[in-house]
C-alpha positions as CSV (number, residue, x, y, z in Angstrom):
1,X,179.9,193.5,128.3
2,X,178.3,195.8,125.6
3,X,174.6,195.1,126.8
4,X,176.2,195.9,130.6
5,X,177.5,198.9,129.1
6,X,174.5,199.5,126.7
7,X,172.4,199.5,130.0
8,X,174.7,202.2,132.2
9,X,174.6,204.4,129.4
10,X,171.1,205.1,129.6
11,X,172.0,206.8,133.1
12,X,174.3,209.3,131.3
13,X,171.7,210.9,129.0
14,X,172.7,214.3,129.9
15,X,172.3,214.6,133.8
16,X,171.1,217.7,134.4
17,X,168.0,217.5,132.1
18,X,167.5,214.2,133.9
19,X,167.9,215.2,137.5
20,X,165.8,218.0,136.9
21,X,162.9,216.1,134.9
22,X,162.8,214.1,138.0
23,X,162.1,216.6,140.9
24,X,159.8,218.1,138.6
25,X,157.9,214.7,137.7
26,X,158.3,213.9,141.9
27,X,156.2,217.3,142.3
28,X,153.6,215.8,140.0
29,X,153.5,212.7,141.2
30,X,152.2,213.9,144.9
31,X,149.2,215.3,145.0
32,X,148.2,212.2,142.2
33,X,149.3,209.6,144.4
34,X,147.8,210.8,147.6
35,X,144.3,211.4,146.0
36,X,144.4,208.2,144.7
37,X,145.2,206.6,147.9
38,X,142.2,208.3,149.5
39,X,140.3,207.5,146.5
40,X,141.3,203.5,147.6
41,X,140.5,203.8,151.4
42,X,144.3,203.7,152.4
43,X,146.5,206.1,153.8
44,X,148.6,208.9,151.8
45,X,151.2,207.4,152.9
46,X,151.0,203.7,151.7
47,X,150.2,205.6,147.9
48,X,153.5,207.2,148.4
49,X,155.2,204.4,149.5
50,X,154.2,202.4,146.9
51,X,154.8,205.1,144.2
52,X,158.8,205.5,145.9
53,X,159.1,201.6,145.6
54,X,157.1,201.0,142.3
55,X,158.8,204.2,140.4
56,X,162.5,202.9,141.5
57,X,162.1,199.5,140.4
58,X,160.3,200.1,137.0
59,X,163.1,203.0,136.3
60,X,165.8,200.5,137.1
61,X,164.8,197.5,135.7
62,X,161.6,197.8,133.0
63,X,161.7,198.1,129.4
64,X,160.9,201.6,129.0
65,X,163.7,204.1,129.7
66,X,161.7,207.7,130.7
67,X,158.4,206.3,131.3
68,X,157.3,207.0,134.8
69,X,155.4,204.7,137.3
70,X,153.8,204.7,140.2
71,X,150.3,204.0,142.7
72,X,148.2,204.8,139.2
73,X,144.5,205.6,139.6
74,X,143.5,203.4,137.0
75,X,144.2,200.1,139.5
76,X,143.2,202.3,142.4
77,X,139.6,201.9,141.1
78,X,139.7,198.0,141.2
79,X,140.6,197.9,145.1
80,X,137.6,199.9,146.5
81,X,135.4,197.2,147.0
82,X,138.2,195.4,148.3
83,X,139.4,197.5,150.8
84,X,136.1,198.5,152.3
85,X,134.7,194.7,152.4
86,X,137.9,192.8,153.8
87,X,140.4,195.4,154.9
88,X,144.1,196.7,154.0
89,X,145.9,193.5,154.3
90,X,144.0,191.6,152.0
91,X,144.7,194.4,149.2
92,X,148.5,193.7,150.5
93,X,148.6,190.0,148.9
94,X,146.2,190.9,146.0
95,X,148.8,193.4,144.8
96,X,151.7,190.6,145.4
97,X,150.3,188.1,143.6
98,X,149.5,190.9,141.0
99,X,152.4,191.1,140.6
100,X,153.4,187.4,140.1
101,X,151.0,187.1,137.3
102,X,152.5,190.6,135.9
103,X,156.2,188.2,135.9
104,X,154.4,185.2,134.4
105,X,153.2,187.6,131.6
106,X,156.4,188.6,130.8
107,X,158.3,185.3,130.7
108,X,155.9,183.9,128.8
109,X,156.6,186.7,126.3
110,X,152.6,188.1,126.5
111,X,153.3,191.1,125.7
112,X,153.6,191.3,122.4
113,X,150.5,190.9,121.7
114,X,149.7,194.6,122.5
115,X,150.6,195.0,118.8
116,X,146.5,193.6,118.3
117,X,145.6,196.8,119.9
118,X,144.4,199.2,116.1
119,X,145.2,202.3,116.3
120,X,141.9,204.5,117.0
121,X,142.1,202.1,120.6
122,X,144.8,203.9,120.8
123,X,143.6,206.8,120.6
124,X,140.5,206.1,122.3
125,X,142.6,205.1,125.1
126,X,145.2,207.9,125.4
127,X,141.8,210.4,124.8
128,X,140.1,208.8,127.9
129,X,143.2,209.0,130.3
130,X,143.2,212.7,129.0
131,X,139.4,213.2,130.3
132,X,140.1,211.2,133.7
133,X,143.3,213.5,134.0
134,X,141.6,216.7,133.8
135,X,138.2,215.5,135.2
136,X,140.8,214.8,138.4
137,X,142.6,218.0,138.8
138,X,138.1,220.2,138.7
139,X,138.6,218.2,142.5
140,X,141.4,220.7,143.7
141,X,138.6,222.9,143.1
142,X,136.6,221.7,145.9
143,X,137.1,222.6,149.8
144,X,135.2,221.2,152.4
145,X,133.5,222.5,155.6
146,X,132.8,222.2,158.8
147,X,130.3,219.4,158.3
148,X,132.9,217.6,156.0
149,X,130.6,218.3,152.9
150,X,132.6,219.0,149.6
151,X,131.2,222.2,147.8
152,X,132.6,224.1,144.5
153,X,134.6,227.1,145.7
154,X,133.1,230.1,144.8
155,X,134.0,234.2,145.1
156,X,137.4,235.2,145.8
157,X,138.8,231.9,146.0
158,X,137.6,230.2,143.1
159,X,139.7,233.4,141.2
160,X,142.8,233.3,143.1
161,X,142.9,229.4,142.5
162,X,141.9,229.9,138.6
163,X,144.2,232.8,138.4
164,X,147.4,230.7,139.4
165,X,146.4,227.8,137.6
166,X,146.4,230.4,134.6
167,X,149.4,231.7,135.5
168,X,151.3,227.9,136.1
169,X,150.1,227.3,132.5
170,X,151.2,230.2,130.9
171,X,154.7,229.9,132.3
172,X,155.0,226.0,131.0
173,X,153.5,227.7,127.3
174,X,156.0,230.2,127.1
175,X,159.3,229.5,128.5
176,X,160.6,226.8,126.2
177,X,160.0,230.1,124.0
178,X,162.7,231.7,125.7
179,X,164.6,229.1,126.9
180,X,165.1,225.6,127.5
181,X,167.6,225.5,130.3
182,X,165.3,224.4,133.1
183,X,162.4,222.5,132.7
184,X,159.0,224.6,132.3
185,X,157.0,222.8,134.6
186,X,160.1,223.2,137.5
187,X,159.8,226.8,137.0
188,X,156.1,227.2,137.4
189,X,155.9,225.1,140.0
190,X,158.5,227.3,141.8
191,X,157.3,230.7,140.9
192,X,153.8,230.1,141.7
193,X,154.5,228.6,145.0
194,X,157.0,231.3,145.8
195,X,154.1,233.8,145.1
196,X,152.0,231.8,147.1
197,X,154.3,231.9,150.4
198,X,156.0,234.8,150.4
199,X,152.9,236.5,149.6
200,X,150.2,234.7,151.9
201,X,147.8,234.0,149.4
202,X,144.9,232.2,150.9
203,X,145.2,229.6,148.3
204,X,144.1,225.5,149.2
205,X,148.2,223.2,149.4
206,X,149.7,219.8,149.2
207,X,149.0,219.5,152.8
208,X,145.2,220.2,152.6
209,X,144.8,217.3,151.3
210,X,146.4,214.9,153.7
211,X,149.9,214.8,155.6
212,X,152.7,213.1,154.1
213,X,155.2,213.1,156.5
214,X,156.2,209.8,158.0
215,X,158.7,206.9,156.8
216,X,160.2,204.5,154.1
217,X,158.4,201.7,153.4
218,X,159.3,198.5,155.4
219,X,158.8,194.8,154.8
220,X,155.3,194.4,155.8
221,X,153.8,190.1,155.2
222,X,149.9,190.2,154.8
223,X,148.2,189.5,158.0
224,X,145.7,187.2,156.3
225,X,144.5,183.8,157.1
226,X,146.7,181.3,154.4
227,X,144.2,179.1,153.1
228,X,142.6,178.6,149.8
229,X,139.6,180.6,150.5
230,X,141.6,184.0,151.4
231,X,143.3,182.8,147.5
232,X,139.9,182.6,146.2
233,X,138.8,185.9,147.3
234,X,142.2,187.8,146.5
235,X,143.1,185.9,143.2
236,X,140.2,187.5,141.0
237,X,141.0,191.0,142.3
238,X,144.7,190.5,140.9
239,X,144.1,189.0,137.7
240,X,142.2,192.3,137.0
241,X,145.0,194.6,138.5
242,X,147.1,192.7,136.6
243,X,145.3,193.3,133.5
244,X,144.6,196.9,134.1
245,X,148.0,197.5,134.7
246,X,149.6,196.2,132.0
247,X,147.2,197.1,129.8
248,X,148.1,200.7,130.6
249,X,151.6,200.4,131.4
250,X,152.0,198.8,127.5
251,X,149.9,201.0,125.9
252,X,152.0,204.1,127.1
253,X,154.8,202.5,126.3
254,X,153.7,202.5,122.8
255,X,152.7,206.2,123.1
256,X,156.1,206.9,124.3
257,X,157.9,204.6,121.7
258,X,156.0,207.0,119.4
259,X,156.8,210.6,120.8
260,X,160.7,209.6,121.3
261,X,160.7,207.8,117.6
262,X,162.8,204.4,120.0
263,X,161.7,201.2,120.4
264,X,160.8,199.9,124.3
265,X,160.5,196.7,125.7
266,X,157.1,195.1,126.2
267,X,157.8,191.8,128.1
268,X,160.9,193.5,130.2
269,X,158.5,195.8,131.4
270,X,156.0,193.5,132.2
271,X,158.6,191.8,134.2
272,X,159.8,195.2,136.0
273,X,156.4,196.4,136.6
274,X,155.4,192.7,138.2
275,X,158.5,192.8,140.3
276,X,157.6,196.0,141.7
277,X,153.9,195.1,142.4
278,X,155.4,192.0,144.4
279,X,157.6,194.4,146.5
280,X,155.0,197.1,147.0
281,X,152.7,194.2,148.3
282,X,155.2,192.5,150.5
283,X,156.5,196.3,151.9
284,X,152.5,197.2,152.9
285,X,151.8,199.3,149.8
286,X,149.1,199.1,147.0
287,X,149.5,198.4,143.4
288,X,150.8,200.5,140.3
289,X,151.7,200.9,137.1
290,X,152.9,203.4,134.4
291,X,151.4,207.1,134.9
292,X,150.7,208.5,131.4
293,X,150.4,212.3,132.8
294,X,153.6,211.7,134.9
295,X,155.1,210.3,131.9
296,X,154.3,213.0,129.8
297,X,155.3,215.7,132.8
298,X,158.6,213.6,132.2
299,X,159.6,213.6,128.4
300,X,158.0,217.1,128.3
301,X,160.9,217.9,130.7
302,X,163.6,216.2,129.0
303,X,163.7,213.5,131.0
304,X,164.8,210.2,128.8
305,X,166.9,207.9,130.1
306,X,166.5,206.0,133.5
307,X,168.3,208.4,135.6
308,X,165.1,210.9,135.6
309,X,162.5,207.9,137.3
310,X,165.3,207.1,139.7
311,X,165.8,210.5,140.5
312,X,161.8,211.2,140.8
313,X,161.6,207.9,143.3
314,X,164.5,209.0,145.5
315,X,163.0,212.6,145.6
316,X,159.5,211.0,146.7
317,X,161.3,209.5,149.6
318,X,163.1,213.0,150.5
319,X,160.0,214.6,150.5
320,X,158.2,211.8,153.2
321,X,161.0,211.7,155.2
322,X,162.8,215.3,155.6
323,X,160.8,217.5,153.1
324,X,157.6,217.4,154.0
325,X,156.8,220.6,155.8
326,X,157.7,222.4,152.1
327,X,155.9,220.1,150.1
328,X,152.9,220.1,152.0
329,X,152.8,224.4,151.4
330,X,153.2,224.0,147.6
331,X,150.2,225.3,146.0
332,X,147.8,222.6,144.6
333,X,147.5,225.5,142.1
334,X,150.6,225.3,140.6
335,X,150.6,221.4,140.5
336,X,147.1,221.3,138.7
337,X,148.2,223.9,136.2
338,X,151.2,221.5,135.3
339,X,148.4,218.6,135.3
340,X,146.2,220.3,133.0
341,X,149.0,221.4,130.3
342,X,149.6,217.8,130.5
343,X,146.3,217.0,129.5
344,X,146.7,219.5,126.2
345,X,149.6,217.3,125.4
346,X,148.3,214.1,125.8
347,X,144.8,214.7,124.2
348,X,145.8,213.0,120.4
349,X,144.2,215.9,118.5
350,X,145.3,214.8,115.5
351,X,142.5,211.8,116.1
352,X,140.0,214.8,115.8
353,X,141.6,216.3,112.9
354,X,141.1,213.3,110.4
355,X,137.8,212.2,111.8
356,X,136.7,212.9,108.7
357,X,138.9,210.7,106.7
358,X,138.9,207.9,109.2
359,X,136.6,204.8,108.3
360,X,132.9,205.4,110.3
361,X,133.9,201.9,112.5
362,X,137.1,203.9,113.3
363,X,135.9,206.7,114.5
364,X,132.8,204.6,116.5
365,X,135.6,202.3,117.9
366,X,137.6,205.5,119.4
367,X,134.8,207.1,120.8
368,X,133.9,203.8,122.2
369,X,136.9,203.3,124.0
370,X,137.1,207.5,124.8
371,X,133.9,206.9,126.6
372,X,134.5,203.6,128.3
373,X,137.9,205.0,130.0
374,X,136.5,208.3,130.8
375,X,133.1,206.7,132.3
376,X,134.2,203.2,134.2
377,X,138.0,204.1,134.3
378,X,138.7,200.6,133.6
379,X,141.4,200.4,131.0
380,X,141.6,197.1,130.4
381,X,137.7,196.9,129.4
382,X,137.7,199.9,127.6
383,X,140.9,198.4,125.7
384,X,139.1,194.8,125.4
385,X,136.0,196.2,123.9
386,X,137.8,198.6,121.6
387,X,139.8,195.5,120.3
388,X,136.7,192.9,120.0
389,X,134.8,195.7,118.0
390,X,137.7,196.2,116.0
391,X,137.7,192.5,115.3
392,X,134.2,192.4,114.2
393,X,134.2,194.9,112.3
394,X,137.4,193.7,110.7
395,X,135.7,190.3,109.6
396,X,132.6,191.9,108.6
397,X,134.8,193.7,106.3
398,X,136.3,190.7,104.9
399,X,133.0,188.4,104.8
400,X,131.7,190.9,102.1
401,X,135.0,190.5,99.8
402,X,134.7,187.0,98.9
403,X,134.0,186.4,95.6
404,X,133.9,183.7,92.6
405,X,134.0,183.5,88.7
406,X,132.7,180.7,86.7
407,X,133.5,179.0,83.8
408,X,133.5,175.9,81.5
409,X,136.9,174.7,80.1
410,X,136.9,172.4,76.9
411,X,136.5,169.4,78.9
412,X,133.3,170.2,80.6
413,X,134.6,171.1,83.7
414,X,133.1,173.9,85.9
415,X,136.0,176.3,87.7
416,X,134.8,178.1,90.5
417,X,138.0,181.1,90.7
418,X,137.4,182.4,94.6
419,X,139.0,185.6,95.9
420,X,139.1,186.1,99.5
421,X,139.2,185.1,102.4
422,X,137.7,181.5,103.2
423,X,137.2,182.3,106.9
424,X,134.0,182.1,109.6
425,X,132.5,185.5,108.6
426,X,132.4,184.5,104.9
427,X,131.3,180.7,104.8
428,X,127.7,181.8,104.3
429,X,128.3,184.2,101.4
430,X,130.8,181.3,99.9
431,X,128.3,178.6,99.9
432,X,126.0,180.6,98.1
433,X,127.9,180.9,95.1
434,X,127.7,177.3,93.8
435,X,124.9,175.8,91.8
436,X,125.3,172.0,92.7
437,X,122.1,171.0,91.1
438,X,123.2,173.0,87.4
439,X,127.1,172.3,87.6
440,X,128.9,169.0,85.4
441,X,130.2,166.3,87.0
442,X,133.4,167.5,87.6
443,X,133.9,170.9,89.9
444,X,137.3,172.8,89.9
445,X,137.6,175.3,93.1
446,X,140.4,177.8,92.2
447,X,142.2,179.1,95.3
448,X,145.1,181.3,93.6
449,X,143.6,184.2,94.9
450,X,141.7,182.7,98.1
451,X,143.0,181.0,101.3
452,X,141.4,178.6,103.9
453,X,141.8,180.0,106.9
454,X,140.1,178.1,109.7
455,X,138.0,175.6,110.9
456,X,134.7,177.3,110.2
457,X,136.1,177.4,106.3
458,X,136.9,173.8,106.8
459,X,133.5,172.9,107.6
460,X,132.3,174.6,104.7
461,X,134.4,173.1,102.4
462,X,133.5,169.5,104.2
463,X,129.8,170.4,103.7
464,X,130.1,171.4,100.0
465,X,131.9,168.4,98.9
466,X,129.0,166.2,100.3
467,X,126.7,168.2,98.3
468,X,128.3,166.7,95.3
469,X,129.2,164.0,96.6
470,X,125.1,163.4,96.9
471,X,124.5,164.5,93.7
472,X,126.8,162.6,92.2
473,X,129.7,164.5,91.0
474,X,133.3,165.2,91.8
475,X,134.9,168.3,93.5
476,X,138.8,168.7,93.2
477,X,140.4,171.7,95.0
478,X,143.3,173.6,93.2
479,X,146.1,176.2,93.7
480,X,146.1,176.0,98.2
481,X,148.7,177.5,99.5
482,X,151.1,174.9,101.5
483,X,150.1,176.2,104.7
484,X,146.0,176.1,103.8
485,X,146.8,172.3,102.8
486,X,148.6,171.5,106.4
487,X,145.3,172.8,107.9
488,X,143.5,170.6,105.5
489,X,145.3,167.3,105.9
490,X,144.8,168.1,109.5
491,X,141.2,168.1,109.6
492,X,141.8,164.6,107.2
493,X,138.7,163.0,109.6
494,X,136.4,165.8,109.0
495,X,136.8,166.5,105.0
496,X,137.7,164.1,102.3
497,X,138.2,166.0,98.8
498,X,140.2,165.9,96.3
499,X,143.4,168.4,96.4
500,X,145.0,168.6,93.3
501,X,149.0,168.8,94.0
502,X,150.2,172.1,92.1
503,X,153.9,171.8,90.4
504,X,156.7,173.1,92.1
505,X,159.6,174.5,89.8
506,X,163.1,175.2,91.4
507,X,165.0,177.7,89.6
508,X,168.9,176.2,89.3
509,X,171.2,177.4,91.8
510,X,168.8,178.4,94.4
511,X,167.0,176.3,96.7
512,X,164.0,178.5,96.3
513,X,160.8,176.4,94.9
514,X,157.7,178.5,93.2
């Protein structure tokens, strides 16, 4: 009963804040959704759809109380090639079994290995979204013409359309200044667009764009031939939407875990956002996942608990069904002014105020992954390539801190006293250190301050003891930890040296041994 009610009180987070969050992140989430559904070759209202369906179930269910998702560019991108080669209904299954793999992730508890990501991926990644976010919104700067070609607007239009934008971002500056009843975002969205209307500015709208007027989503099966070929062509497409969106969906969790100083859960989420998927593909709609600048839209709002995502679902299906003649005159003005104050929030510019302290493979790795978002817009690569250069550099770190001290004791016998790592990146440098030809007959290998840490080290260790077993001479091994000799009596068909058993001593009353 206490996790029931632990769960309904996340609803109760003071209502108003939330109800008002929501409508304000539901404005936000429009014109995103519907560009992105262009950008993917399907109709506005399939992005909306799926960002109704996706948003509702992820605020209901997922791990992540206040984070906001929806039809997200990022998996947008995947589906192009997609659509155009094969159609809308194959996209429909990919983004169902999408989501199956997203539920698989989270039973099998998968998610917790977002904790590999370092920290300047991180910021890497939560820099690019920042650069796609803004590099979005310069397209509500475009119009086309009669020919259909897109061209910069210029003249009087280009300074009405900077003008409000400047105006929408000066209002979301400076009214948490003076208060913090409403929402700042809600208020600029409403005064600009009121200045728009009533004043018959000749300013470009939602409904420019594309008309998103029409109904709720229904259930909708793929009209696709079932047979392990269409599985073969759809499967890859949604082990990469997968991917891509949990990659971002997790990683904003951890950027909102940070900014609301509470703790989310990773494989819940996972779960949530796979349901969803499977829903938006069964119901006609395309994938999604967590929306960092409607997430941030969001918190900056006050929105925190799960009431403000359900709120912002519900009021994306008001909108299709009864309010779209408004919504399609709101100004993409005020909407891009919000967009880009959310891009000054998001933008981690602390990351550029320690550049200078941060480690040079640091600072390479986040500008790696910076670029790699911005550029391909493929999260999960950027994210995989910031982590495997992370890695590398990590165990080129450690290769170099392997060390050893020699001596003789009274018996004759040479100790070898290692410190560091025993590992792949550092078996070359710890071969080098013995002199097999010059050393007694009997070889001590301290590892006190060492450990053996996998099969490349036991390899080494395998090699070095026929070294002197060839010459002649005896190694014993001394001070493993109990975990490095588990590995070793593992690998008992590969190496054959002599461990020397270290005494145990159990201090009286407690069953602690040192």
């Amino acid at each position: 009963m206490s996790s029931i009610s632990a769960y309904f009180s996340q609803y109760k987070l003071n209502p108003k804040n939330e109800i008002l969050a929501g409508l304000t992140t539901a404005l936000a989430l429009v014109p995103e959704v519907v560009a992105f559904a262009l950008l993917a070759h399907i109709s506005p209202l399939v992005g909306i759809g799926s960002a109704f369906i996706i948003c509702l179930i992820t605020s209901v269910f997922g791990g992540r109380p206040g984070m906001i998702s929806g039809a997200a560019g990022s998996v947008a991108v995947v589906i192009v090639a997609l659509v155009e080669q094969h159609g809308a209904e194959y996209l429909f299954l990919a983004v169902a079994l999408m989501g199956l793999i997203q539920v698989a992730i989270g039973l099998l508890k998968l998610g917790k290995f977002i904790r590999l990501v370092p920290q300047p991926v991180v910021y890497g990644f939560v820099n690019g979204l920042a650069v796609i976010i803004f590099m979005a919104q310069l397209e509500q700067f475009k119009v086309r013409d009669a020919a259909g070609v897109e061209h910069w607007l210029t003249g009087p239009a280009l300074l009405l359309m900077a003008g409000l934008v400047a105006l929408t971002m000066a209002i979301v500056y400076f009214l948490p200044k003076l208060t913090k009843a409403v929402p700042a975002s809600l208020v600029a969205i409403i005064v600009t667009s009121a200045l728009v209307i009533f004043g018959g500015l000749p300013t470009k709208a939602v409904g420019d764009i594309a008309s998103i007027a029409g109904g709720l989503p229904v259930p909708h099966l793929p009209q696709v031939p079932l047979s392990w070929a269409t599985l073969a062509l759809v499967l890859p497409y949604a082990f990469i939407m997968a991917l891509v969106g949990l990659t971002e969906s997790l990683l904003t969790l951890t950027v909102v875990d940070e900014m609301t100083d509470t703790r989310g859960r990773g494989n819940q989420d996972c779960v949530a956002q796979g349901l969803a998927n499977v829903v938006s593909g069964l119901t006609g709609g395309m994938g999604g996942c967590a929306m960092i600048g409607q997430t941030m839209v969001n918190l900056e709002s006050r929105g925190r608990g799960r009431l403000s995502g359900v709120v912002a679902a519900v009021a994306l299906a008001l909108f299709v069904v009864v309010g779209a003649p408004v919504i399609e005159r709101l100004p993409l003005a005020a909407l891009v002014g919000v967009m880009f104050m959310v891009v000054i929030g998001t933008f981690e510019w602390a990351s550029l105020r320690i550049l200078r302290r941060m480690p040079r493979t640091d600072v390479g790795v986040m500008l790696l992954v910076t670029l790699v978002t911005a550029i391909s817009q493929n999260l999960a690569l950027a994210v995989l390539l910031g982590v495997i250069v992370s890695a590398l550099a990590f165990a080129w770190e450690n290769a170099k801190r392997i060390r050893a001290r020699h001596h003789l004791d009274a018996a004759g016998a040479k100790h070898y006293e290692i410190y560091g790592p025993l590992f792949f990146g550092s078996v070359q440098a710890f071969g080098e250190k013995f002199d097999v030809a010059a050393d007694p007959a009997e070889v001590i290998i301290d590892f006190r301050e060492s450990r053996v840490a996998d099969m490349s080290a036991i390899d080494a260790l395998h090699k070095l003891t026929e070294r002197y077993h060839r010459a002649g001479k005896t190694l014993h091994l001394r001070h493993l930890s109990p975990d490095c000799r588990q590995l070793l009596s593992k690998a008992g068909a590969l190496i054959d040296v002599n461990v020397e058993e270290d005494p145990l001593y159990t201090v009286a009353g407690e069953e602690r041994a040192y």
